[in-house]
Residue frames relative to the residue before (quaternion, step in Angstrom):
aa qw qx qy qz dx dy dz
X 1.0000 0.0000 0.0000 0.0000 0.00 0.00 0.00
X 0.1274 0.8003 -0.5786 -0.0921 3.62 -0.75 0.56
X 0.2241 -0.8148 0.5047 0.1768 3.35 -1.02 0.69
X 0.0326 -0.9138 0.4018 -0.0487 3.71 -1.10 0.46
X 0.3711 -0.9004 0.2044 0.0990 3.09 -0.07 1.34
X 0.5261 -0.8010 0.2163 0.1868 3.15 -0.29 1.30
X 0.8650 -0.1763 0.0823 0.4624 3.55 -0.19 1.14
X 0.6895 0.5689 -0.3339 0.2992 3.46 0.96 -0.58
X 0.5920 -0.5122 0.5294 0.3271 3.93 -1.04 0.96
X 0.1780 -0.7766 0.5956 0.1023 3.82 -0.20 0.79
X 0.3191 -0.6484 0.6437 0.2517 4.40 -0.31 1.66
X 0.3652 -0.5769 0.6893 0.2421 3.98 0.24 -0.12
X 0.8622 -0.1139 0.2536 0.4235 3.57 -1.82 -1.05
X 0.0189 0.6220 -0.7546 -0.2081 3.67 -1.47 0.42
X 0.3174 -0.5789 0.6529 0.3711 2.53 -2.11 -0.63
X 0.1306 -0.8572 0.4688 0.1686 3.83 -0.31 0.77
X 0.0176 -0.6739 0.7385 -0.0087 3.65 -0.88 1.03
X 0.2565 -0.6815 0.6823 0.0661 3.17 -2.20 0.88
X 0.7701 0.3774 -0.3054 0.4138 3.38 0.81 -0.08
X 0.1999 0.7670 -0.4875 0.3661 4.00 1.90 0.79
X 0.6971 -0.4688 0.4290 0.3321 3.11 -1.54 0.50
X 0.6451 0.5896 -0.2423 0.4212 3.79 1.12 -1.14
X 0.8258 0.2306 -0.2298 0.4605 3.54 0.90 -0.98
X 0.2193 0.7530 -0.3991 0.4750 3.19 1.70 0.65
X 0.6369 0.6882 -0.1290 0.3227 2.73 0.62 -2.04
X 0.6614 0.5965 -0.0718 0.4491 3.38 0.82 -1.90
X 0.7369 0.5049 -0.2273 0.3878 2.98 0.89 -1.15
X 0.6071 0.6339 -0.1701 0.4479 2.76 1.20 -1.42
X 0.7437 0.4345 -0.2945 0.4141 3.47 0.83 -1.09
X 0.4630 0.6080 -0.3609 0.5346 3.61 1.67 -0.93
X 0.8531 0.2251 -0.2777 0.3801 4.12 0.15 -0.59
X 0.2790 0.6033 -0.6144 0.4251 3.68 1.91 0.03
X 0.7988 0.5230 -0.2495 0.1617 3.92 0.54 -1.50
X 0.5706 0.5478 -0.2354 0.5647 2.93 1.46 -0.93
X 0.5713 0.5204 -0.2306 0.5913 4.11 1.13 -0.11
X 0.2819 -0.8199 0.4270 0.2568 3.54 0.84 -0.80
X 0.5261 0.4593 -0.4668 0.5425 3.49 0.99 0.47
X 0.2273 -0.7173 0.6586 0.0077 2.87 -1.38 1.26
X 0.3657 0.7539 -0.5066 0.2031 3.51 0.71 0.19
X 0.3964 0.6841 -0.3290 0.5164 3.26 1.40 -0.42
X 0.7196 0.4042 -0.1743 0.5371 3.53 0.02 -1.66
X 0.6812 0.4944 -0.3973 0.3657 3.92 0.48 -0.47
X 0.6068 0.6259 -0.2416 0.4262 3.30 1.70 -1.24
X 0.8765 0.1525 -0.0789 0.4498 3.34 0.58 -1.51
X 0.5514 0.4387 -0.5090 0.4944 3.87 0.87 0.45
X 0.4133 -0.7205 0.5008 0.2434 3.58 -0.93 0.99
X 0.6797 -0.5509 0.3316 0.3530 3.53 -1.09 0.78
X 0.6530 0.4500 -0.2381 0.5607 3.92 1.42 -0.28
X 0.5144 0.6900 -0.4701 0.1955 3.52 1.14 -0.24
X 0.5499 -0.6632 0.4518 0.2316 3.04 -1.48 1.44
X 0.1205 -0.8296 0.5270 0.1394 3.60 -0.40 0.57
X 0.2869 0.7749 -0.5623 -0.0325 3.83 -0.77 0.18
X 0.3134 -0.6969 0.6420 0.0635 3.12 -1.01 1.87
X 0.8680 -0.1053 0.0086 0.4852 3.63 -0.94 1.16
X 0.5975 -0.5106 0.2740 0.5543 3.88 1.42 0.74
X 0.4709 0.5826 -0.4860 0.4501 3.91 1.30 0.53
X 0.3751 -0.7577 0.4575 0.2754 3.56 -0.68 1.26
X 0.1079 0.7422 -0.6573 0.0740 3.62 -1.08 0.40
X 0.5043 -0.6003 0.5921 0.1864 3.28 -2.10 1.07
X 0.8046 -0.4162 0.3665 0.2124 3.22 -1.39 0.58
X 0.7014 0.4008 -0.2460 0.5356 3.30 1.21 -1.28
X 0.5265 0.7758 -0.2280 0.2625 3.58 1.33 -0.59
X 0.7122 0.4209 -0.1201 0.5488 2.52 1.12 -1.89
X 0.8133 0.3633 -0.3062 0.3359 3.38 0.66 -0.59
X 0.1537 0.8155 -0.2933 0.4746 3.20 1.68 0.65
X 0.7789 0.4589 0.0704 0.4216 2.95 0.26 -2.34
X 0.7549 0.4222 -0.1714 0.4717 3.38 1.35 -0.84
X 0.4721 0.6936 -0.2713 0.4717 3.09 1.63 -0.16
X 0.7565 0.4782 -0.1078 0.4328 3.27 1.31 -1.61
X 0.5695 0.5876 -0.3001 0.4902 3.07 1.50 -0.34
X 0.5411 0.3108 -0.5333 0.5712 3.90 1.01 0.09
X 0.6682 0.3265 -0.5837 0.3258 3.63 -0.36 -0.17
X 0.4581 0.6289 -0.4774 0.4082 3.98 1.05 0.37
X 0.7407 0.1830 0.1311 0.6330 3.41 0.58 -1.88
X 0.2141 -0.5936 0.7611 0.1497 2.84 -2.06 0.43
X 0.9190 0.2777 -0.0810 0.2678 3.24 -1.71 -1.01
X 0.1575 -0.8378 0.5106 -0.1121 3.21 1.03 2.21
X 0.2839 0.7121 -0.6397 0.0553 2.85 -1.37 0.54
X 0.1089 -0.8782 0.4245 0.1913 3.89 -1.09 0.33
X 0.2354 -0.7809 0.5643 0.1280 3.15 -0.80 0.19
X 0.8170 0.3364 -0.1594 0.4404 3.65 -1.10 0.41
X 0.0215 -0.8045 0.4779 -0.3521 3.81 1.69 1.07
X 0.5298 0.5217 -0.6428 0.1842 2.94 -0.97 1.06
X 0.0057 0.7136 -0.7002 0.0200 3.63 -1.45 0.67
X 0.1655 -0.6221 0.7652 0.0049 3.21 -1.45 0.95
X 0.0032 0.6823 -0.6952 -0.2262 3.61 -1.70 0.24
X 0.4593 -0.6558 0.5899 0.1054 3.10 -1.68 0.78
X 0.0526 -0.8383 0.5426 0.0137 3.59 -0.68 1.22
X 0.2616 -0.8469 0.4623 0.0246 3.23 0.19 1.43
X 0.5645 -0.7112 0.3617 0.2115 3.56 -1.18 1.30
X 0.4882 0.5777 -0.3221 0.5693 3.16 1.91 -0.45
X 0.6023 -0.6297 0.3805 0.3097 3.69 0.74 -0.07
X 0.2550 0.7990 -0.3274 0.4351 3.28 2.05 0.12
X 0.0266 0.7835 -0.6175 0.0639 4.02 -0.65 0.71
X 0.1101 -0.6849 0.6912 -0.2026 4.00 -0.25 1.57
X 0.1694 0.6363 -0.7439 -0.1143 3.02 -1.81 0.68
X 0.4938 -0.6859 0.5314 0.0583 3.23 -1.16 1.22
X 0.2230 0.7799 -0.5758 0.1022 3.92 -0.20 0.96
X 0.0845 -0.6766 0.7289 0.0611 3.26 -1.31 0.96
X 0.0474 0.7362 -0.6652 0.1156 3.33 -1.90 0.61
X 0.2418 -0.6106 0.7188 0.2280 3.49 -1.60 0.44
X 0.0044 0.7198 -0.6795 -0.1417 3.53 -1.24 0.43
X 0.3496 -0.6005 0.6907 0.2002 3.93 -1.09 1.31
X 0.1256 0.6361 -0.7526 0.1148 3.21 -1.46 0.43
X 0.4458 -0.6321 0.6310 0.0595 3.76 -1.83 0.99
X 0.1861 -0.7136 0.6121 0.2854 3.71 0.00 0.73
X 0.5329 -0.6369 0.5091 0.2262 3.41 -1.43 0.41
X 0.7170 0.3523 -0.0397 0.6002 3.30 1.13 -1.03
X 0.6038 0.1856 -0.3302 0.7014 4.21 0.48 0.08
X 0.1464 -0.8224 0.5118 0.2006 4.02 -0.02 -0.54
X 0.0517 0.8129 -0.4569 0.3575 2.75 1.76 1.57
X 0.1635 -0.8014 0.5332 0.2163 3.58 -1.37 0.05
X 0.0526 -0.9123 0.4062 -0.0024 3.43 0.09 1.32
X 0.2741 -0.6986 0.6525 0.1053 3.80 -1.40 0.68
X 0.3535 -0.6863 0.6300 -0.0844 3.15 -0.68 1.86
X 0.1427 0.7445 -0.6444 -0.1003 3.82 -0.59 0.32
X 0.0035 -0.8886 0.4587 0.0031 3.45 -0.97 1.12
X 0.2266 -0.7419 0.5905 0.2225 3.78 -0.69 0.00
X 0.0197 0.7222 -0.6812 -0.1183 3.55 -1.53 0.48
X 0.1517 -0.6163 0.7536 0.1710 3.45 -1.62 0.03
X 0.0773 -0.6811 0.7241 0.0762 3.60 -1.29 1.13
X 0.1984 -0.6237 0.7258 0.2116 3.90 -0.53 0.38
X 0.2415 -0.7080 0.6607 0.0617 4.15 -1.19 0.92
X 0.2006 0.6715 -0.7114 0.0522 3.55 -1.14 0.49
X 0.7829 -0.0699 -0.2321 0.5729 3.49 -1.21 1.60
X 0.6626 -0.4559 0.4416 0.3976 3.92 0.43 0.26
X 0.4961 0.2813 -0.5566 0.6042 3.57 0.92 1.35
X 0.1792 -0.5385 0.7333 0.3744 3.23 -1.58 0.18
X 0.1272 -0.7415 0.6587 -0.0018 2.68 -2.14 1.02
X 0.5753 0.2710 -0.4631 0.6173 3.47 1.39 1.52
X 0.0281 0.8395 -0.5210 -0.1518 3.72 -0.59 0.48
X 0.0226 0.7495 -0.6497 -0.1246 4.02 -0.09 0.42
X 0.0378 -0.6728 0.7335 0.0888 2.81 -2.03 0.98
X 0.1074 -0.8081 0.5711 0.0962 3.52 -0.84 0.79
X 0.2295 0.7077 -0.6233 0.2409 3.86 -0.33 0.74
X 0.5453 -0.4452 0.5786 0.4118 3.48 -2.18 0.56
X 0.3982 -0.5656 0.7117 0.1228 3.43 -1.56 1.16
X 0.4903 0.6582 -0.5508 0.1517 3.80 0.98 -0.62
X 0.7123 0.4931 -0.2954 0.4027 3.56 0.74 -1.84
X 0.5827 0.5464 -0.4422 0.4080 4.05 0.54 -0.48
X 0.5945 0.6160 -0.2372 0.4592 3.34 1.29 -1.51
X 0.8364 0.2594 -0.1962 0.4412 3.93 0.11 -0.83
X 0.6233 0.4919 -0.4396 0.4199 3.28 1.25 0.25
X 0.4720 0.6814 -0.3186 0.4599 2.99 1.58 -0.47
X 0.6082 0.5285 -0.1955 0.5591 3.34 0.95 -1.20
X 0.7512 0.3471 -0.3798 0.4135 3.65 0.08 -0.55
X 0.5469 0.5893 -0.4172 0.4238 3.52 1.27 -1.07
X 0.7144 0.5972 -0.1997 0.3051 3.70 1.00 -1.00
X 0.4547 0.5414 -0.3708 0.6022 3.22 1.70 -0.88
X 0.8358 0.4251 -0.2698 0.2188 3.04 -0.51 -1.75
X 0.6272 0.5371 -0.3404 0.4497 3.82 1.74 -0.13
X 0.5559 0.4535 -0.5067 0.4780 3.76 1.20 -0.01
């Protein structure tokens, strides 16, 4: 039997720290959001950063756009379950890994809802210049919807 791996650049070995300046960083940028100021996110996502929300492509200005619009959704952020590790790859690769729950109060259903999400920022020279976010779009989606009813 032989097996064989398909096209892919192999990162070999990391080393993984959680308590570096990078997965700091993350953090930091995860509570710039929950605060609303993004000035943070202007500083350390480069002006080319590849963005993909659930593997949907999006610009920088977009995403941070999109996150903006989402406090006039919810209020009374808060998170719970914080953690980030980054991964320093022998290939010279750099990945943090961040997982999180954010609570949030729709404005418009005055529901309270728990978002659980994951990102990966990939860093080169100390910008990141890949951000994934993976989370249900459902809860953004029905607040959206209520905000929409409640305007006809």
């Amino acid at each position: 039997m032989a097996l064989s791996q398909c096209n892919q650049k192999s990162q070999g070995t990391a080393v993984v720290k959680d308590s570096d300046e990078l997965s700091l960083n993350s953090k930091s940028l995860l509570k710039a959001y929950i605060d609303n100021d993004f000035s943070l996110w202007e500083e350390l996502l480069s002006d080319d950063c590849e963005v993909l929300y659930n593997n949907d492509t999006l610009d920088k200005k977009t995403m941070i756009e999109g996150f903006k619009q989402q406090h006039s959704l919810f209020s009374s952020f808060s998170l719970s379950e914080d953690y980030s590790h980054t991964n320093y790859f022998n290939n010279g690769d750099i990945w943090t890994n961040h997982w999180f729950t954010v609570k949030a109060i729709g404005n418009f259903t005055g529901e309270t809802d728990y978002g659980r999400a994951h990102t990966d920022l990939k860093w080169e020279n100390g910008k990141v210049v890949v951000f994934q976010l993976y989370s249900d779009p459902s809860l953004i989606m029905k607040e959206a919807t209520a905000m929409s009813e409640m305007s006809k």
